[in-house]
C-alpha positions as CSV (number, residue, x, y, z in Angstrom):
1,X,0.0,0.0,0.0
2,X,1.2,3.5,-1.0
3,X,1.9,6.1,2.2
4,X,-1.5,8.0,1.1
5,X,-3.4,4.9,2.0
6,X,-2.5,4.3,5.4
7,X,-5.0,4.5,8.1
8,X,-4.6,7.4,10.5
9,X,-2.9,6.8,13.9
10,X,-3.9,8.3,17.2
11,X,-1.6,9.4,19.9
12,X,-4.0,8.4,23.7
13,X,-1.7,10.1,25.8
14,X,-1.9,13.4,23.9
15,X,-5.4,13.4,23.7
16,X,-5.4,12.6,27.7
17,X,-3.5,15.6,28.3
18,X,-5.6,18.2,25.8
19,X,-8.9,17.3,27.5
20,X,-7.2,17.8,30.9
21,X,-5.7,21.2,30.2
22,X,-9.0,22.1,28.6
23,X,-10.6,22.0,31.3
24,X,-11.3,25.1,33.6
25,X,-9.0,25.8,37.0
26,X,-10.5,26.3,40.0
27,X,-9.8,29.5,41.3
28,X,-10.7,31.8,44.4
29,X,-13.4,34.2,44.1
30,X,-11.7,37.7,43.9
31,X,-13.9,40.1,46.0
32,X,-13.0,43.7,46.6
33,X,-12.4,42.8,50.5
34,X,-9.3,40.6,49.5
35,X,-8.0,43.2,47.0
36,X,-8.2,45.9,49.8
37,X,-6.5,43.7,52.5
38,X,-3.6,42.8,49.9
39,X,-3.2,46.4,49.2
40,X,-3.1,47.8,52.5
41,X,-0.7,44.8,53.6
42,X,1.6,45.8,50.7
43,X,1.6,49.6,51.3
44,X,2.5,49.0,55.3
45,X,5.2,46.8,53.8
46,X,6.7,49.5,52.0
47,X,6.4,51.9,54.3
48,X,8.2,49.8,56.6
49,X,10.6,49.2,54.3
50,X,11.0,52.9,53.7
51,X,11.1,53.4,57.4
52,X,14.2,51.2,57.7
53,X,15.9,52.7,54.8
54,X,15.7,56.7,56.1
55,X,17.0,55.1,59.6
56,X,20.1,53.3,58.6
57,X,20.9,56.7,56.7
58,X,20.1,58.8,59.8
59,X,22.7,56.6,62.0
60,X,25.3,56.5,59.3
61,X,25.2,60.1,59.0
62,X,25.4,60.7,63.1
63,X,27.7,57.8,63.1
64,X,29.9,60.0,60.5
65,X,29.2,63.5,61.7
66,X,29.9,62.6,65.5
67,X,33.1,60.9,64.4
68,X,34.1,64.0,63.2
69,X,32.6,66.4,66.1
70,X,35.0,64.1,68.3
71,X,38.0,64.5,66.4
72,X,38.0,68.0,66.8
73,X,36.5,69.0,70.3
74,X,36.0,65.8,72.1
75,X,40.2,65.7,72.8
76,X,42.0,67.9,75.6
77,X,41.1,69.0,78.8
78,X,42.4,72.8,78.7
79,X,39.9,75.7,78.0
80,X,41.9,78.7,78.5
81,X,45.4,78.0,76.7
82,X,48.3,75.8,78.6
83,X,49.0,72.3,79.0
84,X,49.0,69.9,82.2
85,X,52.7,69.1,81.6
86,X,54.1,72.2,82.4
87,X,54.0,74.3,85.3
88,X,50.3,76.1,84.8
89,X,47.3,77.9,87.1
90,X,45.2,75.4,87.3
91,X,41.0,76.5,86.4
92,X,37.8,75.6,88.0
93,X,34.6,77.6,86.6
94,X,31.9,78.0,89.1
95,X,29.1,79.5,86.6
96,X,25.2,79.7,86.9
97,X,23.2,78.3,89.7
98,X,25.1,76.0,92.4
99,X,22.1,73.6,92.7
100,X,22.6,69.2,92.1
101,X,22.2,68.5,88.7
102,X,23.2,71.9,87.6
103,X,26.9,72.4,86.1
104,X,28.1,73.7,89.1
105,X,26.8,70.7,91.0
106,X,28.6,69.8,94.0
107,X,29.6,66.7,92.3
108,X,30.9,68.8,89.0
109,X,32.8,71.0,90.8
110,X,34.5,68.8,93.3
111,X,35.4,66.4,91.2
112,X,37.3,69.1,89.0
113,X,39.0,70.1,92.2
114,X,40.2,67.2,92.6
115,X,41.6,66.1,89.5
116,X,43.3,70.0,89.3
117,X,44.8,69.7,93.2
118,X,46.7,66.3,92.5
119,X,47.5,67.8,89.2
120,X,51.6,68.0,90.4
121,X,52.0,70.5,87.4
122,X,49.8,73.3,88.7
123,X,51.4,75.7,91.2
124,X,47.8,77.0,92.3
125,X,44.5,76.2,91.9
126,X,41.8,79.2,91.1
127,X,38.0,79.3,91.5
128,X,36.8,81.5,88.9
129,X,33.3,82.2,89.9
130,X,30.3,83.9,88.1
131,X,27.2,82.8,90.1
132,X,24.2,84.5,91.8
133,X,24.0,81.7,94.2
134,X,22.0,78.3,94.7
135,X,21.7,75.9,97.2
136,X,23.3,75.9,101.0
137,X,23.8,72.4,101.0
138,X,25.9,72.1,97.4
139,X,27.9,75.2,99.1
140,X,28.8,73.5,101.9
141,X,29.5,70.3,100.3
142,X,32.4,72.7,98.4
143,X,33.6,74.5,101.1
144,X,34.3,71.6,103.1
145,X,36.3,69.1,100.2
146,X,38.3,73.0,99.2
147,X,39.4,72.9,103.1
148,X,40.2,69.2,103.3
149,X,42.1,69.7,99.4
150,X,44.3,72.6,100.6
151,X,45.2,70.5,103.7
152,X,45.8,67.2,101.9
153,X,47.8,69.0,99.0
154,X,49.3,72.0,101.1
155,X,48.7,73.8,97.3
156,X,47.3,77.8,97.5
157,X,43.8,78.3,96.0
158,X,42.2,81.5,94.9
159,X,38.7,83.0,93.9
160,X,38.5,85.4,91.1
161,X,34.9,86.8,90.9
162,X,33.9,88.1,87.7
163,X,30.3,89.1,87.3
164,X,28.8,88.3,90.7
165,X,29.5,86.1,93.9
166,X,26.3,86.1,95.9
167,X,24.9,83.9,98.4
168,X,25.9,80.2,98.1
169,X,28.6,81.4,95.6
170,X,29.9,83.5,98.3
171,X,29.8,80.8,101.0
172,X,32.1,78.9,98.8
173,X,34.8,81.4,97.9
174,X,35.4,82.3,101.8
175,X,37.3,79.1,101.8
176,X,39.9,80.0,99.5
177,X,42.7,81.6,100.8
178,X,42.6,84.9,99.0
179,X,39.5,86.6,96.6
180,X,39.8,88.9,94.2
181,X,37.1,90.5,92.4
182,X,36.5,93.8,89.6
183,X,35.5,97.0,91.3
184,X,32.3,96.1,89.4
185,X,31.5,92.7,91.0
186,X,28.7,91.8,93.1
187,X,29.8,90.0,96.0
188,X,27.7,89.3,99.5
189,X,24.3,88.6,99.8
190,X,24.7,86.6,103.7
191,X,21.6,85.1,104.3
192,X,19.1,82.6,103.6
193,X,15.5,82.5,102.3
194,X,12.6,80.2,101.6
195,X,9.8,81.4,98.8
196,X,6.5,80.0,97.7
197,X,3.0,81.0,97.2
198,X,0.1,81.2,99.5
199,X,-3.7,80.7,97.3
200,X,-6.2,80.8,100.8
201,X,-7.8,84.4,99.9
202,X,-8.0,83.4,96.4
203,X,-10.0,79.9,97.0
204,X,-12.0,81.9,99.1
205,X,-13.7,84.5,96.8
206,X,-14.1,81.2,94.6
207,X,-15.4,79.0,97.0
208,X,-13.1,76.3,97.0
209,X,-13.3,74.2,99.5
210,X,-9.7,72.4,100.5
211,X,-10.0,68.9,101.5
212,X,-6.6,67.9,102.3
213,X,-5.8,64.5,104.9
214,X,-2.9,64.1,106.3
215,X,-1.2,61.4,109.0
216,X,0.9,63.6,111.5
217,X,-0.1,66.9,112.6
218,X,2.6,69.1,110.5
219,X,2.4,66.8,107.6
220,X,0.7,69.6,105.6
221,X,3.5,72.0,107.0
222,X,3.6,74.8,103.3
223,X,0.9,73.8,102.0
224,X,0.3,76.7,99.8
225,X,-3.2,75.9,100.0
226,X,-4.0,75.9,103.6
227,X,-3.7,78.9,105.8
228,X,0.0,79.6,107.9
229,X,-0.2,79.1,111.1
230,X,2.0,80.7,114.0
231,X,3.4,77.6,115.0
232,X,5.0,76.4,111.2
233,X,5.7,80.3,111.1
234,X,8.1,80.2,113.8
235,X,9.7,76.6,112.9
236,X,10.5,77.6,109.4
237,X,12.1,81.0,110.4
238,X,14.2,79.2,113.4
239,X,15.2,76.3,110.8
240,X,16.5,79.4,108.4
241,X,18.5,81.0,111.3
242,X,20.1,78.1,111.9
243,X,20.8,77.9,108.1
244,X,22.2,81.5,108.3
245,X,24.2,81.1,111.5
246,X,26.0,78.3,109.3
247,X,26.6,80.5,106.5
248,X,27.9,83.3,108.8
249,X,30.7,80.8,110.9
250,X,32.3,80.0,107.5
251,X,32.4,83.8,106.2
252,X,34.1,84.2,110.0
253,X,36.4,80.9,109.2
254,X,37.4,82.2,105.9
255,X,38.1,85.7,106.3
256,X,38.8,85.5,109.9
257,X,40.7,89.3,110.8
258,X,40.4,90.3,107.3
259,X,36.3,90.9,107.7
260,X,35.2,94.4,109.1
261,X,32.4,93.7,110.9
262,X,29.6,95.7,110.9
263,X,25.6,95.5,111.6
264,X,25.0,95.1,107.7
265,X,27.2,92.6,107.0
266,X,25.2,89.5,107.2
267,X,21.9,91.2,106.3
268,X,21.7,89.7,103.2
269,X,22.8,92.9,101.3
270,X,25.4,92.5,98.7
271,X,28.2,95.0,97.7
272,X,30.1,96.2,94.9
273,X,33.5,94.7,94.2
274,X,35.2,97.5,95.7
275,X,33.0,98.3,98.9
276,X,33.7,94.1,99.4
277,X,37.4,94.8,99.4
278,X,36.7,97.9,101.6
279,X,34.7,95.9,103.9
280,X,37.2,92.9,104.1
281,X,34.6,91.0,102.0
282,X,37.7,91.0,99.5
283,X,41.1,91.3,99.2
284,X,42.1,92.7,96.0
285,X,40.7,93.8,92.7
286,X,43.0,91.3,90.2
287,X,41.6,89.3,87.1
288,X,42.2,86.2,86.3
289,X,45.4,86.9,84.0
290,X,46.4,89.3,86.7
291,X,46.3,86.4,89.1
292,X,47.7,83.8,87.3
293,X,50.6,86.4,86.2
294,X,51.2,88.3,89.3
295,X,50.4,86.0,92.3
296,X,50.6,82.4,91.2
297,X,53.4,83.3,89.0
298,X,52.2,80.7,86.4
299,X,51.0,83.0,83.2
300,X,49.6,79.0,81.8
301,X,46.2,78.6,82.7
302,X,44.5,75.3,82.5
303,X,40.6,74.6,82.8
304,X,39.9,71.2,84.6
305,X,35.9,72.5,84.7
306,X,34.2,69.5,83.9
307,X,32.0,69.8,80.9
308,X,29.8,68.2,77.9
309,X,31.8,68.4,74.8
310,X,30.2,69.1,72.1
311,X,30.3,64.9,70.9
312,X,28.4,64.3,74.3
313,X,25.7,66.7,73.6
314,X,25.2,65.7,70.3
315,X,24.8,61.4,71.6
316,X,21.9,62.4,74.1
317,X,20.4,64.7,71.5
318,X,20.4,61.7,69.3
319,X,19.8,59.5,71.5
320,X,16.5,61.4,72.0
321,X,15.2,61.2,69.2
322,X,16.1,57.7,68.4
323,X,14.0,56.7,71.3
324,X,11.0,59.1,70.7
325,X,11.0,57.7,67.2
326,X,11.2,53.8,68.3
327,X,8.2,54.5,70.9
328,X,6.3,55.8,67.7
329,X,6.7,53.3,65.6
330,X,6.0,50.6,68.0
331,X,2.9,52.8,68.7
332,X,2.2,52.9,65.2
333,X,2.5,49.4,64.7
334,X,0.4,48.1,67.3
335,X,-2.3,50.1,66.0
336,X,-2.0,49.1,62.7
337,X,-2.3,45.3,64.1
C-alpha cells in the first residue's frame, strides 16, 4: 500500500493531556475585601521598608558626623590655653546656679578640684566664679572638700569673681585663701530664704473648699493651699536662722581678721567689688590673667571645669530622638495590628 493509503494513527496520551488542560482551574473568588486587604498589607510593607531605609541613613550620617565632632572638640582637657605638663594655674569655673544637677553641682565642681589639686604641674588652683548663688547644701558640700584639698595637697587656692558672687557662691569662695574680684562685681548677699506662694484668699472669693488628709499633725507643714499658722511660722524662720548662723561661721572661718564687721554685713545685702574689698569682704581687685601672672606666677592657665563636649551633647540629642521615634513606631504598629 502506497503512504497516502495508510489508516490514521492516534496518539491516547496526547489526547489525555488536551482534554485535561481544557478544562477550567478552580480559582478563588476575587472580592474587593481581598483586594483591599492585599493592598493595604503591601503599602504598610513599603512603608516599613522605607522606614528602615531613612533610619540606617540617619545613624550612618550621626555615626559619620559625630566621628568627626570628636576628632575635633571631644580631645583635651584645657579651655583657656596651657598644658597639664608644664607648670600652669590650674581653672575651675563655678558659673550659673550651684544647685545638684546643675553644672556647678557639688559633684561637677568637686570632682574638677580634685583632679586639678593632685595635678603636680599646677602651682595653684583658682576658683573662677560667676554665680548668683544656689543651694546651702551644694555650698557647703564645696567649702568643706576645698578645706580638706588645701590640707591634703598644702597647694594655694584663689577666687577670682567676675560678674557676681552672691549667696551660696559666696559661701564657697570664703574658703579659698585669698578673693579677688573687679571693682564692678557683686559680691555678698549673707543670708538665707525660703519662697512660695500662698492661694487661701483666692480659694476663698471662689469658693473652693480644701479637702486635704494628712497622718501627722505638721504633715501639711507649706501647704500653699492651707492657711500659715504661728506655729509652722516660727519653725520655718528658726530652721532658716540656723541655716544662716551656718553661712555666717564659714564667712568668720574664711576671712577671719580680714572681715570688718559691721551690723549690715550679714543682712543679706550685697556690695560692689570695691565696697567688698573695703569691707574685708575681698582682698584685692585682680583678674584672672592678673592672678595667674602676678600672684601664682604661672602665666599658663589650664581649665579642669568639667563639661559636655560638644560629641556628648550631640549622643543624648540623638539619642532622643532615636528613642522618641522607636516608641512611635512601636505605637504605630500596634495600631495598625
Amino acid at each position: 500500500m502506497n503512504e497516502s493509503s495508510k489508516e490514521p494513527t492516534y496518539d491516547m496520551d496526547a489526547n489525555a493531556k488536551m482534554d485535561e488542560a481544557s478544562k477550567p482551574v478552580a480559582t478563588e473568588p476575587v472580592t474587593e475585601q481581598s483586594l483591599l486587604e492585599k493592598l493595604v498589607m503591601a503599602q504598610l510593607e513599603e512603608k516599613k521598608a522605607a522606614r528602615r531605609s531613612r533610619n540606617i541613613g540617619r545613624g550612618l550620617w550621626f555615626v559619620i558626623v559625630l566621628l568627626f565632632v570628636w576628632t575635633m572638640f571631644g580631645k583635651g582637657c584645657s579651655g583657656k590655653g596651657g598644658t597639664a605638663t608644664t607648670a600652669h594655674t590650674a581653672v575651675v569655673e563655678i558659673k550659673g546656679e550651684i544647685a545638684d544637677g546643675a553644672d556647678a553641682s557639688a559633684d561637677n565642681i568637686v570632682g574638677a578640684m580634685r583632679t586639678a589639686f593632685a595635678e603636680p604641674n599646677a602651682q595653684a588652683v583658682v576658683l573662677l566664679i560667676n554665680s548668683p548663688g544656689g543651694s546651702p547644701v551644694q555650698a557647703g558640700i564645696i567649702n568643706d572638700e576645698i578645706t580638706r584639698l588645701k590640707l591634703k595637697h598644702k597647694k594655694p587656692v584663689y577666687a577670682v569673681v567676675e560678674e557676681s558672687c552672691a549667696s551660696a557662691a559666696y559661701y564657697i569662695a570664703v574658703a579659698a585663701d585669698k578673693i579677688y574680684v573687679d571693682k564692678a562685681s557683686i559680691v555678698g548677699s549673707i543670708g538665707v530664704l525660703m519662697d512660695g506662694f500662698g492661694f487661701t484668699g483666692i480659694m476663698d472669693k471662689l469658693g473652693v473648699e480644701r479637702r486635704l488628709m494628712t497622718a501627722g499633725e505638721n504633715k501639711g507643714f507649706l501647704d500653699p493651699f492651707s492657711p500659715q499658722t504661728a506655729p509652722h511660722k516660727a519653725y520655718a524662720q528658726a530652721m532658716l536662722n540656723q541655716i544662716h548662723q551656718q553661712f555666717i561661721t564659714a564667712v568668720k572661718n574664711g576671712r577671719g581678721a580680714r572681715l570688718k564687721e559691721t551690723p549690715e554685713t550679714f543682712s543679706g545685702l550685697f556690695w560692689s567689688g570695691q565696697q567688698a574689698v573695703n569691707m574685708g569682704l575681698a582682698d584685692e581687685l585682680r583678674s584672672l590673667d592678673g592672678v595667674a601672672r602676678d600672684v601664682v606666677k604661672a602665666e599658663e592657665i589650664v581649665d579642669y571645669t568639667q563639661r559636655e563636649n560638644v560629641a556628648e551633647k550631640l549622643a543624648k540629642r540623638f539619642g532622643a530622638a532615636v528613642g522618641e521615634g522607636a516608641v512611635k513606631a512601636m505605637r504605630s504598629e500596634i495600631v495598625i495590628r
